[in-house]
C-alpha positions in Angstrom: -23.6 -19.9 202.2 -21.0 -17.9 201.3 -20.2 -15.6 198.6 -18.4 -17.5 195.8 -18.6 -21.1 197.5 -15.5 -21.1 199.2 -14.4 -24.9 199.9 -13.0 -23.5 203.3 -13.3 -20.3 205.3 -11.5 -19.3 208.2 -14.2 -16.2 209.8 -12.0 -15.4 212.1 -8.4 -15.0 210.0 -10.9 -13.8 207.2 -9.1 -15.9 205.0 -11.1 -17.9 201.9 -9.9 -21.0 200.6 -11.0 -22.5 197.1 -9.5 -25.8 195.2 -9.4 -25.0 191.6 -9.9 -27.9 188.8 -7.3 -27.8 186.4 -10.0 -28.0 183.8 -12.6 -26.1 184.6 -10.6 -23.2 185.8 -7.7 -23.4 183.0 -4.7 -24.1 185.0 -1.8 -22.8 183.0 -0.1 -25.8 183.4 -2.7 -28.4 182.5 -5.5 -27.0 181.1 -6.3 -28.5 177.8 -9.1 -27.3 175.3 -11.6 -29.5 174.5 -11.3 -31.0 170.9 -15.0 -30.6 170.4 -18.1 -29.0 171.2 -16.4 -25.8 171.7 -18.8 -23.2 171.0 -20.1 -24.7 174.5 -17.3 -25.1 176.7 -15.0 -22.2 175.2 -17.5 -19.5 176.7 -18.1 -21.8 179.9 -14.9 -21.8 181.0 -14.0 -18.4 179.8 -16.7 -17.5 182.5 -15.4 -19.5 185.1 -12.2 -17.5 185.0 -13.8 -14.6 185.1 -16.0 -14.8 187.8 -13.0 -15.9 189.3 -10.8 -12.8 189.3 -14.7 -10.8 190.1 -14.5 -12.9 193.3 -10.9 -12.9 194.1 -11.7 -8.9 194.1 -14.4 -8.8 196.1 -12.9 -10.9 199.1 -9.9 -8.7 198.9 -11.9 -5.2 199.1 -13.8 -6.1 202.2 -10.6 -7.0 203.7 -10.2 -11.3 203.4 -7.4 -13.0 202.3 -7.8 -15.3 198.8 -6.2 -18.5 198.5 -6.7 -20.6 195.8 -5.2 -23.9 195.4 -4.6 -25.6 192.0 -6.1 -29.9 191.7 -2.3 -30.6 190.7 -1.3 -29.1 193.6 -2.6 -31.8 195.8 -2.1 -35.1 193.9 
């Protein structure tokens, strides 16, 4: 398993590959915030961005290539 759950890894380009959810990783161009429960998802998705740049950085300091791919980018 690797670190991050890439959806796709090439080992020997070192290139990482994830698919993002518009949603859940607040596309710029989508993302909508949820009308309710939001003390909830606010922080979860906060998170999810987060960790997201954290492993975006960590890939590129040992050397790998990121790619990340938006949902709306494949309908």
């Amino acid at each position: 398993k690797a670190f991050g759950n890439p959806d796709f890894i090439d080992w020997k380009k070192k290139i990482v590959i994830f698919i993002d959810g518009c949603f859940w990783h607040k596309c710029l161009i989508h993302y909508k915030q949820p009308k309710s429960n939001k003390k909830y998802w606010l922080p979860k998705l906060d998170k999810n961005v987060l960790r997201d740049n954290e492993i975006n950085l960590a890939y590129q300091n040992s050397g790998w290539r990121v790619v990340r791919i938006w949902e709306h980018e494949l309908n």
